[in-house]
C-alpha positions as CSV (number, residue, x, y, z in Angstrom):
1,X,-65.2,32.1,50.3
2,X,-66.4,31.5,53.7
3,X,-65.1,33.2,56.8
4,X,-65.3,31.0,60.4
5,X,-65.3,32.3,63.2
6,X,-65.6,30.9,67.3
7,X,-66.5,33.4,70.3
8,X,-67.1,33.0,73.6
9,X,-67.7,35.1,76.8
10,X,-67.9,34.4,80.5
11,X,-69.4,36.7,82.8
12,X,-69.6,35.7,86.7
13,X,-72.4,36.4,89.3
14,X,-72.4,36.4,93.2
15,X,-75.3,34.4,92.6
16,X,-75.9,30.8,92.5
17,X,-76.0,29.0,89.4
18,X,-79.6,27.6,90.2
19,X,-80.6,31.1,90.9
20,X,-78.8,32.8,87.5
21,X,-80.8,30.1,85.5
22,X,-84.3,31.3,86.6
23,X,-83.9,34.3,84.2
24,X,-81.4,32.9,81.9
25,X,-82.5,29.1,81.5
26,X,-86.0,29.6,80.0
27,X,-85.0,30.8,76.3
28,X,-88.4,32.7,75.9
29,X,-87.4,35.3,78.6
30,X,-84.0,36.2,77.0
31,X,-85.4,39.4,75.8
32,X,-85.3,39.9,79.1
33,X,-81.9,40.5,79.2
34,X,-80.9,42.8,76.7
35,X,-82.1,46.0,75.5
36,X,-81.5,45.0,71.3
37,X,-84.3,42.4,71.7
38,X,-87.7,43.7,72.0
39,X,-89.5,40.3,72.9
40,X,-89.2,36.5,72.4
41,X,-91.1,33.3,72.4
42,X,-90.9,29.5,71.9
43,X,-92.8,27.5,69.0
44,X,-91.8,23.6,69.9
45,X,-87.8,23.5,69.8
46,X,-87.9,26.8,68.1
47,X,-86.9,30.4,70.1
48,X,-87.8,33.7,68.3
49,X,-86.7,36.9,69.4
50,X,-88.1,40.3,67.6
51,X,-85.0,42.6,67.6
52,X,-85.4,46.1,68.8
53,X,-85.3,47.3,64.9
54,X,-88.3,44.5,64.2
55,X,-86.0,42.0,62.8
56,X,-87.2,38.7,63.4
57,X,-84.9,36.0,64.4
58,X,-85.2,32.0,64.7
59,X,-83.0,29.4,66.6
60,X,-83.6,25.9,66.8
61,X,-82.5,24.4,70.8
62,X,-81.5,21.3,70.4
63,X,-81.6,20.2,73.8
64,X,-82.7,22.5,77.1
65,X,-81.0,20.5,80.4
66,X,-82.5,22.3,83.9
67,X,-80.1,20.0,85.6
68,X,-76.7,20.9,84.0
69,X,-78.1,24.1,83.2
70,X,-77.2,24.9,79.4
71,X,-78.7,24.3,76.2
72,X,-77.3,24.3,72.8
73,X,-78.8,26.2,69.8
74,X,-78.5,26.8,66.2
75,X,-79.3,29.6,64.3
76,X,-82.1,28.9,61.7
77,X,-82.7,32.6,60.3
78,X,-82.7,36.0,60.7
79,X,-81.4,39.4,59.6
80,X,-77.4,37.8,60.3
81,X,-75.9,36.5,56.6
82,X,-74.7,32.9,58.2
83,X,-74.2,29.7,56.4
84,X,-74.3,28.4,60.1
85,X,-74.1,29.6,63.7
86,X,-74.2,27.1,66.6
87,X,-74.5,28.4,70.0
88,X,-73.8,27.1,73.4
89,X,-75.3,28.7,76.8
90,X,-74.0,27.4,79.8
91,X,-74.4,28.7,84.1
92,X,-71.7,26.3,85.7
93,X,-71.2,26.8,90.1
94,X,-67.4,26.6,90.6
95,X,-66.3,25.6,94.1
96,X,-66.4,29.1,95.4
97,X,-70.4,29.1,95.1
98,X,-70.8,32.3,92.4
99,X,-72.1,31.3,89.0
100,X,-70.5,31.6,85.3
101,X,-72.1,32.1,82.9
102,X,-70.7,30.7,79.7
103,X,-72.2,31.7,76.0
104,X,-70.3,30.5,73.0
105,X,-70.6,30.4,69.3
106,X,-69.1,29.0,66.1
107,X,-70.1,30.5,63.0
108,X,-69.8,30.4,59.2
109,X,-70.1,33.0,57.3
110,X,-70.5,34.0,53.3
111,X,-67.4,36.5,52.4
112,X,-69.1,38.9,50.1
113,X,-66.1,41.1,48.3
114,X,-66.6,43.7,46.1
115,X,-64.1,42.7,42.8
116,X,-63.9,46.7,40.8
């Protein structure tokens, strides 16, 4: 049985959306930004991060747009059990001038259940 699941969080900055996408748009320097990824790196289309805990991670971007600034990504492999995960990350400028920044995620996963 497989399990789906879709997520998504906004988080909003003073900042502009041209200047939240210097650290955020380049998907190499996403370890950058959190503490759980120790560092990360592009191969062609592919992004790797090497988690904290040495896991190793891949993600295949599917498209990297400066101009809209977003880029769509699917997970390839890792240390998650998925059947899929596709990804979405997004900074958008609203009328008032601060940036959102949008990261969303649909995912499929394998139910394991233990039968006793």
């Amino acid at each position: 049985m497989s399990v789906h699941e879709t997520m998504a969080e906004i988080a909003h900055s003073p900042s502009s959306a041209e200047e939240m996408w210097i650290p955020c748009g380049p998907a190499p320097s996403i370890a950058d930004l959190s503490a759980a990824m120790k560092k990360s790196w592009m191969d062609g289309d592919i992004s790797y991060v090497e988690l904290a805990r040495a896991d190793l991670a891949g993600e295949r971007i599917s498209q990297h747009d400066d101009a809209q600034h977003l880029y769509p990504y699917d997970y390839l492999d890792g240390p998650l059990v998925l059947d899929a995960l596709n990804s979405r990350f997004h900074v958008t400028a609203p009328a008032d001038g601060d940036a959102e920044i949008f990261w969303s995620a649909q995912l499929t996963a394998v139910s394991v259940r233990n039968h006793s």
